[in-house]
C-alpha positions in Angstrom: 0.0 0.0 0.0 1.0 3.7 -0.7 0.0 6.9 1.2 -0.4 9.6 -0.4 -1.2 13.0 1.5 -1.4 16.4 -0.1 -1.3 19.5 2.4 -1.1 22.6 1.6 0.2 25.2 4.0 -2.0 27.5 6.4 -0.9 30.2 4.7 -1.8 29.1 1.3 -5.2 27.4 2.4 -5.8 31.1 4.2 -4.9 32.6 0.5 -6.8 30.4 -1.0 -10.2 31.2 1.1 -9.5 34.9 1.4 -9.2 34.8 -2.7 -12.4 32.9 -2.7 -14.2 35.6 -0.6 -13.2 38.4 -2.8 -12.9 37.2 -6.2 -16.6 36.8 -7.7 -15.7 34.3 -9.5 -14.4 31.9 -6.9 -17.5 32.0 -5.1 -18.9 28.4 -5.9 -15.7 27.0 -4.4 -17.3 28.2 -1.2 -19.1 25.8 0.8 -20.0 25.6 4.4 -17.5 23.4 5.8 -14.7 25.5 4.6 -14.3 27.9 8.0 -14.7 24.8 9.9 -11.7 22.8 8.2 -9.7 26.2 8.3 -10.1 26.4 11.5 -9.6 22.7 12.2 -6.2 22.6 10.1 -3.8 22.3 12.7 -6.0 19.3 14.3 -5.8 17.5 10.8 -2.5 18.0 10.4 -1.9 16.1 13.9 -4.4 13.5 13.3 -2.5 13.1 9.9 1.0 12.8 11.4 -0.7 10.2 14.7 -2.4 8.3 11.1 0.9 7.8 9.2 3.0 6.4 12.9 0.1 4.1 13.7 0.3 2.5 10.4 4.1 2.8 10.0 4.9 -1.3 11.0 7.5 -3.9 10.0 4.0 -5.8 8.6 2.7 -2.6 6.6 6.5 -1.9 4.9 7.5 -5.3 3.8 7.5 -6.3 0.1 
């Protein structure tokens, strides 16, 4: 198995929201769970860090 994670930085997720509040055109990328997950970034990130050591075993690397 692979893992594959893509994370962007706070700063660029808060760029990326702050364009999407002031560009008109961005405005359909806007949904309601993005303030949540912005504000929840730094508890992903943890979760994501605790996900990758749990499943990190001698069993899970072999070939």
């Amino acid at each position: 198995m692979l893992k594959y994670w893509f994370e962007g930085s706070m700063e660029e997720q808060t760029r990326r929201f702050e364009s999407r509040i002031e560009d008109l055109r961005k405005h359909w990328k806007q949904n309601p769970m993005d303030l949540e997950s912005h504000r929840r970034w730094y508890d992903y990130s943890r979760t994501k860090v605790r996900m990758f050591e749990a499943s990190n075993t001698q069993w899970a690397t072999r070939n």
